[in-house]
Each structure stands twice: as C-alpha cells, then as structure tokens.
C-alpha positions in Angstrom: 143.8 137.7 113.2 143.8 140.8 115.5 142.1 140.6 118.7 143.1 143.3 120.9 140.1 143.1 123.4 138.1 146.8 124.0 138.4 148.5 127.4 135.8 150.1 129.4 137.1 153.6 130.8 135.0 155.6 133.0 135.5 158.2 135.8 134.2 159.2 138.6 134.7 162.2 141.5 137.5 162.0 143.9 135.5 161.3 146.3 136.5 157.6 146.3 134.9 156.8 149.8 132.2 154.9 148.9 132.7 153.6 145.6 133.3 149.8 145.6 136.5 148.6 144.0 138.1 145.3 144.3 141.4 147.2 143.7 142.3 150.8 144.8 145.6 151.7 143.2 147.0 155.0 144.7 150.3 156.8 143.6 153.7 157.4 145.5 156.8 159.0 144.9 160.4 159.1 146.1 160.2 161.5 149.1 163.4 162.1 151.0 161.8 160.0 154.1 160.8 157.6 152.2 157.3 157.0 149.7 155.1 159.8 149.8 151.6 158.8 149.1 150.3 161.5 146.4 146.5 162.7 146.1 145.2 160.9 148.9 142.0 160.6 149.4 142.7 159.9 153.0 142.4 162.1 156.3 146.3 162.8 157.2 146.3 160.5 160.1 145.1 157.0 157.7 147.2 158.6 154.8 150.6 159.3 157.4 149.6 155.2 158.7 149.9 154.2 154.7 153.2 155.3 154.2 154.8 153.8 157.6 153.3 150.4 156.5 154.8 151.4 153.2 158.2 152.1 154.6 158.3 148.6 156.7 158.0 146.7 153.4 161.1 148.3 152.0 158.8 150.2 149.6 160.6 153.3 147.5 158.3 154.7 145.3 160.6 154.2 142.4 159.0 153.8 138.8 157.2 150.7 138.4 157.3 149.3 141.9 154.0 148.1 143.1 153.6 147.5 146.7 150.3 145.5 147.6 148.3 146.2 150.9 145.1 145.1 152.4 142.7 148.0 152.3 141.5 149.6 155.4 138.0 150.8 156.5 138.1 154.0 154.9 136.9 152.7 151.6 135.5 149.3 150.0 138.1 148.1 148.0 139.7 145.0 149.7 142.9 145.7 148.1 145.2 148.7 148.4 148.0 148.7 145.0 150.3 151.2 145.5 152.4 151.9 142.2 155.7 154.6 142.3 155.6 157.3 140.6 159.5 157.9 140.1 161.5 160.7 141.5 158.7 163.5 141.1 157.0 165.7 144.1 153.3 165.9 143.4 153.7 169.4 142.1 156.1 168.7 139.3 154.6 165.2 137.7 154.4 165.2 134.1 151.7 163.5 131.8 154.3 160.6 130.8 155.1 160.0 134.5 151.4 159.2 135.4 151.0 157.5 131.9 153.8 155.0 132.9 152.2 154.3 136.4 149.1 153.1 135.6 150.0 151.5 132.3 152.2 149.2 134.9 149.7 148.8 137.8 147.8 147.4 134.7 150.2 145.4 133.4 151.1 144.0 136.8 147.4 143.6 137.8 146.3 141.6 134.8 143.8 138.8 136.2 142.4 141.4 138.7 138.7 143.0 138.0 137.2 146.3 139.5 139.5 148.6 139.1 139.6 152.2 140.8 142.6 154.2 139.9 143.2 157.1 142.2 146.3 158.7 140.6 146.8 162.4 140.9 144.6 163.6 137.8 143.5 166.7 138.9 142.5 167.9 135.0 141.2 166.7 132.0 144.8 166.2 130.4 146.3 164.3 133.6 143.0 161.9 133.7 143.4 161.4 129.8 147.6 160.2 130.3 146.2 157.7 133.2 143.5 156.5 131.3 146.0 155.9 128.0 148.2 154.3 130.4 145.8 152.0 131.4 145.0 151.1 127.3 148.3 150.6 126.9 149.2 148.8 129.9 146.0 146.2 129.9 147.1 143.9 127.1 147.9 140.0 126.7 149.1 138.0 123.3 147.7 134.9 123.0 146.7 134.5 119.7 148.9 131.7 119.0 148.1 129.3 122.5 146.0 127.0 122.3 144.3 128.0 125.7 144.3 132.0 126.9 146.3 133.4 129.3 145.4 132.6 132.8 145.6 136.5 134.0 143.2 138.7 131.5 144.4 141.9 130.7 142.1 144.5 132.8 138.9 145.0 130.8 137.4 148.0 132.9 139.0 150.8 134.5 137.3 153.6 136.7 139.0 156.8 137.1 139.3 159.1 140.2 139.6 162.9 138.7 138.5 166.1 139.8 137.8 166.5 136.8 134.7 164.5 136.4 132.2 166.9 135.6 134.6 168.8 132.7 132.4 168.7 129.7 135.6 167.7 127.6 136.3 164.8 129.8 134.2 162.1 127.7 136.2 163.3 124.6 139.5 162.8 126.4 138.5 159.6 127.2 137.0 158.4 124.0 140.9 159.7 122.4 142.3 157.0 125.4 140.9 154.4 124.3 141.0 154.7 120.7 145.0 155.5 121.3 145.4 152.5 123.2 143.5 150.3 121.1 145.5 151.3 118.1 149.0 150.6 120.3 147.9 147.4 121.0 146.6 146.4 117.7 150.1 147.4 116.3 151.2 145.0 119.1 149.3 142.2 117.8 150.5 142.4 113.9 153.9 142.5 115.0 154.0 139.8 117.3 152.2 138.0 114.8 154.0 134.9 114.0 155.6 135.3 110.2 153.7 132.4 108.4 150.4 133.7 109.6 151.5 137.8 109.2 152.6 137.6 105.0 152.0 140.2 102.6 149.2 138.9 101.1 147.0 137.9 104.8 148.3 141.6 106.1 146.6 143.3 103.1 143.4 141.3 104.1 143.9 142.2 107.9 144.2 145.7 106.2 140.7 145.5 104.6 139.5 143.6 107.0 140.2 146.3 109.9 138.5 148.9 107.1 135.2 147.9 107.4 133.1 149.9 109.2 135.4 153.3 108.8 135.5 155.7 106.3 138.5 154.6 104.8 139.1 153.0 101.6 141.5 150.4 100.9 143.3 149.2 97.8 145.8 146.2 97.0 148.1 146.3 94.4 149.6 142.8 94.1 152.8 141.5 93.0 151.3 141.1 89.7 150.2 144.3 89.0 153.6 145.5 90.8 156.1 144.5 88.6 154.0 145.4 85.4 153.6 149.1 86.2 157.1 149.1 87.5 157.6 148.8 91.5 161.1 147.6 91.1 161.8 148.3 94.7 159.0 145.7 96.0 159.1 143.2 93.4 163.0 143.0 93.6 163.2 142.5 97.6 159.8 140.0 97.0 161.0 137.7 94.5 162.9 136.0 96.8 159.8 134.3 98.4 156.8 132.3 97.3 154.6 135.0 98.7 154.3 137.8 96.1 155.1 141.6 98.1 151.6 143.9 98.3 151.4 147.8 98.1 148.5 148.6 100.5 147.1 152.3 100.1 144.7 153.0 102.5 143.0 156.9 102.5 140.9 158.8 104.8 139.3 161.5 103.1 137.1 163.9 105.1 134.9 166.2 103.5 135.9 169.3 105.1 139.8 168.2 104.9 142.1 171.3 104.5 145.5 169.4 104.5 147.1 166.0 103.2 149.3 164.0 104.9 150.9 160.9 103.4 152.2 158.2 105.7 154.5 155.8 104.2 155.6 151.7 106.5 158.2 149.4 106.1 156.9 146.4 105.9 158.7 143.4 105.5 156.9 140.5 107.1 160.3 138.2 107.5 163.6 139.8 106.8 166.5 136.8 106.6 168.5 139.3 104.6 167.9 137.6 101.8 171.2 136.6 100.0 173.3 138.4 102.0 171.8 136.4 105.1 171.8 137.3 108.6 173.2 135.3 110.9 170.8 132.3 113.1 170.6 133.6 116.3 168.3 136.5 117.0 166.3 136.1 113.4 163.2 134.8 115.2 162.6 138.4 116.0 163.2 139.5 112.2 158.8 138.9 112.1 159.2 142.8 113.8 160.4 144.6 110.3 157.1 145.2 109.6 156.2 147.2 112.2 156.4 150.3 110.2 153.9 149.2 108.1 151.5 148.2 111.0 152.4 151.6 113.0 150.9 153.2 110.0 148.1 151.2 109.5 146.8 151.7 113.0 147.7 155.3 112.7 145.2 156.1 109.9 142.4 153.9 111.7 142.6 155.7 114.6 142.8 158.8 112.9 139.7 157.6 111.3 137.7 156.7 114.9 138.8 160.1 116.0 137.1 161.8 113.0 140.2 164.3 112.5 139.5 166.8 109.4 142.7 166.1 107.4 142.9 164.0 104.7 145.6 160.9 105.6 146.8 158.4 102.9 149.0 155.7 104.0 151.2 153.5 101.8 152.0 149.6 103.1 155.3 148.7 101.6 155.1 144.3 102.6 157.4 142.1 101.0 159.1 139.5 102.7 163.1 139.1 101.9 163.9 135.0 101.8 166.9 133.4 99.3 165.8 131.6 97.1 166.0 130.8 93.1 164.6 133.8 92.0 166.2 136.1 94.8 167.9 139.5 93.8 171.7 139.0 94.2 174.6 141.3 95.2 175.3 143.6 92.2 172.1 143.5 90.7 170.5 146.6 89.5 167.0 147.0 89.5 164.9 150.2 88.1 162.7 151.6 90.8 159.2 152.7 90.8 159.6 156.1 88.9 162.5 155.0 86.9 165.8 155.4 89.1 168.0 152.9 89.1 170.1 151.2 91.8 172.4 148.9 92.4 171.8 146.5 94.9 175.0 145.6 97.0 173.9 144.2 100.4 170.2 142.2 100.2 169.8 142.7 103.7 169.4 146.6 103.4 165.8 145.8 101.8 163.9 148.2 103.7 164.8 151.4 101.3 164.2 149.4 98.6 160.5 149.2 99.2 160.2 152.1 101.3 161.6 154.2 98.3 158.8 152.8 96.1 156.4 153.8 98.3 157.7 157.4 98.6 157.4 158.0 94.7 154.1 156.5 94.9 152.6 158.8 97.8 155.1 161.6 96.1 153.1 161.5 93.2 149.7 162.8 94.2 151.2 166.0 96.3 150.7 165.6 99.4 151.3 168.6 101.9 154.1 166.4 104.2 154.8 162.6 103.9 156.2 160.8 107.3 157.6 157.4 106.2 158.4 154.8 109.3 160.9 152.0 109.2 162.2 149.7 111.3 165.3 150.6 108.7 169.0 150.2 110.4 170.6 148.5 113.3 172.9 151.9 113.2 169.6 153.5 114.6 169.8 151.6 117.6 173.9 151.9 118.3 173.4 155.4 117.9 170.3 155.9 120.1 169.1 152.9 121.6 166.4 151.2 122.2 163.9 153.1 123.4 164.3 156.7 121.4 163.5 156.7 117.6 165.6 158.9 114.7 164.0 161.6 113.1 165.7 163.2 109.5 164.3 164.9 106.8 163.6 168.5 106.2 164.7 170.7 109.6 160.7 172.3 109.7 158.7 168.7 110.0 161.7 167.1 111.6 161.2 169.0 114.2 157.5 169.1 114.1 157.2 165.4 114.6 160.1 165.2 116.8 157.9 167.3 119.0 154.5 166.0 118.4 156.4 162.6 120.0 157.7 164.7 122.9 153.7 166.3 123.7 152.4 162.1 123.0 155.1 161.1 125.8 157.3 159.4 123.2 160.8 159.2 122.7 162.6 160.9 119.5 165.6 162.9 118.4 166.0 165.1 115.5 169.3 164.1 113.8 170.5 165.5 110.7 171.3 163.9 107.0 175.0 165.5 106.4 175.6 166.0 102.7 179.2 164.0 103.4 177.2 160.7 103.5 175.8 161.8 99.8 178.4 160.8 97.9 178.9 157.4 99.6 175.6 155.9 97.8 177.0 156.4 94.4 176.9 153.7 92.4 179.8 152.6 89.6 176.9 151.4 87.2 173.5 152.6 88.0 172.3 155.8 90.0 172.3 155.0 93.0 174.2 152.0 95.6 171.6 150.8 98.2 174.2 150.7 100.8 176.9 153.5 101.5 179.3 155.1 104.6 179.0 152.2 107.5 179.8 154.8 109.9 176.4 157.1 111.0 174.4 154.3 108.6 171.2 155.5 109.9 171.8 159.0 108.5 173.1 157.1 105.5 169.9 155.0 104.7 168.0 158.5 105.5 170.1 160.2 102.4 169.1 157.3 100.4 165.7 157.9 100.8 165.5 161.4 100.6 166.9 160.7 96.9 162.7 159.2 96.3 161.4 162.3 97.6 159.1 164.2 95.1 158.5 167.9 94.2 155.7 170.2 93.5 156.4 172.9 91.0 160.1 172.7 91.7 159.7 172.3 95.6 160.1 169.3 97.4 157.4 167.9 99.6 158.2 168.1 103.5 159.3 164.8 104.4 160.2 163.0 107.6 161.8 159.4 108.2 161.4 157.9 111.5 163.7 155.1 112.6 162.1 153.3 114.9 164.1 150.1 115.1 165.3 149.7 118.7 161.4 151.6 119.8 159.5 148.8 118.0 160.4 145.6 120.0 161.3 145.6 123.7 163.6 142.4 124.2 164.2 143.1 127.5 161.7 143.2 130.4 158.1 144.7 130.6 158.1 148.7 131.7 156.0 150.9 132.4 152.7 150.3 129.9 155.8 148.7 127.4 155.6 144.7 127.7 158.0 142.5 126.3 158.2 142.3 122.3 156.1 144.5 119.9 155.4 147.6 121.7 153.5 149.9 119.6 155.8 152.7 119.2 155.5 155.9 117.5 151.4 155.4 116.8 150.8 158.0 119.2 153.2 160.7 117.8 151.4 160.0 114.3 148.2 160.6 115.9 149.5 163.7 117.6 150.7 165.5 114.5 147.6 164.7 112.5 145.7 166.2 115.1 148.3 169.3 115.3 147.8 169.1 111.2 144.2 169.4 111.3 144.3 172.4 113.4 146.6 174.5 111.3 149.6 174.2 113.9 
C-alpha cells in the first residue's frame, strides 16, 4: 500500500567547481537592493553578474520563489535554480529556513535528475535541515492512477557542505533520510483513499511495515474488543461493516532506560456518524486518521534510528458511518476501564477511542504518554492551520512543545482550565463526550485527561497534541509541505524520543 520511494543523499566539499550536476540550486535572500546570492561558490565578479540577471527577472528572494537560469562556465551544471531564502542575511538563517528551501526547490524540481544543492550549510546541523528538506520536499502520490506521475519526485540529492569531512556527518544524514521517509510514509496512509485505508488493511500495513525492525506488533480485533471491554472503539465502530482494530506496536531496546507510550487517533472515515456532517468537504474526512499514522511512522523511525528508549504505540482505528447498529445521541457506553459516558454528539468520536487507548497504554506505567489527534475543528479556529495545540501536564507540555520548536515544527502550549471541567458532566453516566463549545479544543483535552492513569497515586505525564489544521494542507504546496497529507508532528515525536533517550 505504501510506496514512498527511498532517496539517495550524499555530500560533497564546497568546492562545487568541477562536480557535474544537471542542476545547481543556489540560495538567495531578500537584500535591500534586491536578491543576495548566499554562499557562493563564485568569484565576486560571476557571483555580482548572478544577481543583476537575477534582478532583471523581477526576482526577490522571497520564500519559495525559484528563479531558473542557464549555468555559466564556472561549473558543469547546465542549469542554475535559484530558490529564496526569505527575509534572512546569511548570518542570521535558521535551520527551518534552509529546511523550507530546499524541501521546495525539490518539490518544484520534481522530474529533474542530478541534483547539487549548494545552500549555505556550513555545519553538520545546517547540511542535516537541507538534506531533511530535500526528504520531505521530493515526494509524489500516485498510488491510486493508473499510470505515475509524469515528474518523479528527486531520487538523489548531493550536498555542498563544509562540512564534508565531519565524522558525524553520515549519521546526520542517515537521521535525514529516515525523518523524511517516515514524513512521507505518514503522507501516503493519509492520502490513502478510505475504502483501501480501513481498520482492518491499516493493521496489516502496520505489520506489514514491521517486518524487518525490531518491533513487535499486535492486533486486537473488534472481536476481542468488545469482549474485554473497549467500549470507546467498539461504540464509535459499530456503525460500520468494518470492525475498529487496537494496534500496539513496541520497540523495546535492551539497554532502554525510559518508556514512552504514544497514543493515535485513528478513524479511517469520520461522517460523524449519526450526528452527520454535512456533504461538502467530507471527502477529506479520510485525514482523521492521521494521528494514528503520525505514530505509526514515529515508532518505525525510532526503530531505524536505534534510539535506546523503550516506545509503545497504541492505534486507536475505527471508522464512524450511520448505520443500523450505530451508537445514537444519548447513549451511554462503559469505556475500557469501566467509566462511563454519555454520548451526546457522534461526531466527537475521536475521544471516545482515543480514551480507550490511554487506559490501555495507562495501564503498563509508562514514564510519559503523548497521545495525537486530529481531535477538534476548535483547534484550527483557535490556531490555524499550520500550528498544532499542545495540553496536558505544564512539564511535558512544554517539553514537546519545544522538541517541535528544535524539529522546525509549529506548536503552542495552551492550557486545560478547570472551568471547562464541569461542562462534561453528564445527567446519567460519568462523563458527557461533548461539553463548553467555546475553547472546545481545551474542552476535548479535559475530557481526555479524565482516561489518564496513575502510578502509586501520581498521574503519568501526559501530553495531547491537536494536530487538526497541521495534518492536511488544503491550500497550495509550501515550502517541503504539498497539498493534502503533510506529515506533521512525526518529526517532533522523533525529537523528544531522542531528547528522552538522553536523559533531557
């Protein structure tokens, strides 16, 4: 089902001269006369020549502009690609700003083979952001036509970096392409169409993807659900003629010192169930899932990377249709665990099997649990569409809040106020799955904190990422983002676990 296609990334010295490249893509940023080429590799005289052919053609240097220009003599590429940078001088560019430039000469360059990039990536951690941008950026969805796109994604990449000869350069590399494999594997399961991605084929995908890895996989299925009690899944599931799946997957090093539970939202087709959405815009309702496939590819990369700390991640999959059997406004169902809640809006399904999954990865004390949803539309009137919500306990808020920040990802702590508590009280069972409208992103967070677990009286750290405007980019291609699934918030799970291993 997946078939993200590898990419070859390799670097070389700046010393670009000789080196034949079809394409030569060089940086340039917003100067006050106009674009300032950046790191060139050019004597002053052929570099101050660039930039007055570059100022003829209107060119800017603004973020994601890519100005094409026959190359010159100087070198052997036959094409010069020059791709802004934004408003930056070369002394002040940050990692995400040379991320996002070559993830888009990538993306704009699909079809074109022999790369060179010759971005400013004086050190190992600049030459790593350009080579992730360029995993991220080369990437192409055609699973479902019947013939491939006629522009490839880039399947090789050389790297201009003084840098070349650091002994922690392969290493940086290696993490670049296993980060953008993972992004663009989470791409594929969520632009998956629905009645190929269902709980039961994602479970399979799951295994599937396992094989190889040290990771171990088990399915519970709807079966074995609602016998031991998974009231959550099985109430959102029965809707449908495909039974919901509990995935766990674990990665279990030998010399792990910490465990972190990951916990996805995945419901493979969300109509809202009884209390159904409206027509227009529910094409894109195959996304809700993407919770469940940011984790997935989370723990596999984890996996490829070797980190020492133990990672278990729960895949919550149902898919929410009406039908006969559907769970109805005012039902109450008992959760996995034994709470009880009243169901009062079907379309706010996502905490329903979310909160199964947190008593689940509750239950064998783990040191932290993250749980990631595409949960509430409120998450994307309050922050948009790029930046994720992060509530939960103030310490790992925080933590991953700025794991997200050091992986070049958006996210805002925001809190859970004890006001919204009271609104999910329920008249006849212990809890209402839907409460205060207003701030219904800290809302849905207060309901799930409810499914929390302790250890000896303490509760477990927990985080809850909302990632539900972050997950699918409706609007045009950006940077290494192209339209529809876009991998989101794989890379800040990464980043922690590797912060995690360490003891930070």
């Amino acid at each position: 089902m997946i078939n993200s296609s590898d990419l070859k990334l390799t670097a070389v010295s700046t010393d670009i001269k000789r080196i034949g490249a079809g394409t030569l893509v060089l940086g340039v940023v917003k100067g006050t006369d106009g674009p300032t080429l950046v790191a060139s590799p050019f004597s002053p005289k052929v570099t101050e020549s660039l930039q007055a052919s570059l100022n003829l053609l209107n060119a800017t240097g603004a973020a994601d502009e890519l100005t094409l220009l026959p190359a010159t003599a100087e070198t052997k590429a036959e094409l010069f690609a020059f791709i802004g940078l934004g408003d930056f001088e070369e002394s002040t560019l940050t990692e995400e700003a040379l991320r996002r430039a070559a993830g888009s000469a990538t993306r704009q360059l699909a079809g074109t083979s022999a790369v060179l990039f010759a971005l400013p990536a004086a050190t190992v951690t600049q030459a790593e952001a350009v080579a992730e941008g360029i995993a991220m950026g080369a990437y192409d969805f055609s699973n479902h036509r019947s013939t491939p796109a006629k522009k490839q994604p880039l399947g090789e990449a050389v790297i201009a970096t003084a840098a070349s000869a650091d002994k922690k350069l392969p290493a940086a590399l290696k993490r670049a392409a296993v980060i953008g494999r993972a992004v663009r594997a989470t791409r594929d399961l969520v632009n998956t169409a629905p009645n190929v991605l269902f709980p039961e084929s994602f479970a399979q995908e799951v295994k599937d993807t396992a094989k190889g890895l040290a990771l171990k996989v088990t399915v519970i299925d709807d079966k074995k659900l609602e016998k031991d009690g998974y009231g959550g899944l099985t109430g959102v599931g029965r809707g449908s003629d495909r039974g919901p799946r509990l995935v766990k997957v674990e990665y279990s090093p030998a010399k792990a010192a910490k465990h972190l539970a990951l916990v996805g939202k995945g419901i493979t087709f969300d109509t809202g169930g009884i209390s159904i959405k409206p027509a227009a815009g529910m094409h894109a309702m195959k996304n809700d899932m993407a919770g469940a496939a940011t984790i997935h590819q989370a723990i596999v990369a984890i996996a490829e990377l070797g980190l020492p700390v133990k990672v278990t991640a729960w895949l919550c999959l149902a898919e929410n249709m009406p039908g006969g059997g559907s769970t109805r406004p005012g039902d109450v169902i008992t959760m996995f665990g034994g709470k009880t809640v009243e169901v009062l809006n079907t379309d706010a399904e996502g905490r329903l099997v979310m909160a199964d999954g947190l008593v689940a990865a509750s239950a064998e004390k783990p040191d932290a649990i993250i749980d990631v949803a595409t949960l509430t539309g409120a998450q994307v009137v309050a922050l948009g569409v790029r930046t994720a919500g992060v509530m939960g306990d103030e310490a790992l808020r925080d933590s991953v809040v700025a794991a997200a920040d050091r992986a070049g990802e958006a996210a805002w702590a925001m809190p859970i106020p004890e006001e919204l508590r009271p609104s999910i009280e329920s008249q006849v069972a212990d809890l209402a799955n839907i409460g205060e409208r207003m701030g219904g992103m800290m809302t849905a967070a207060a309901f799930l904190n409810e499914f929390v677990g302790e250890v000896d009286g303490v509760k477990i750290p927990w985080a809850h990422m909302d990632i539900a405007g972050p997950a699918f980019n409706e609007a045009a291609a950006f940077g290494y983002t192209h339209k529809n699934a876009t991998g989101s918030s794989v890379r800040t799970l990464v980043t922690f676990a590797e912060e995690m291993a360490a003891g930070k």
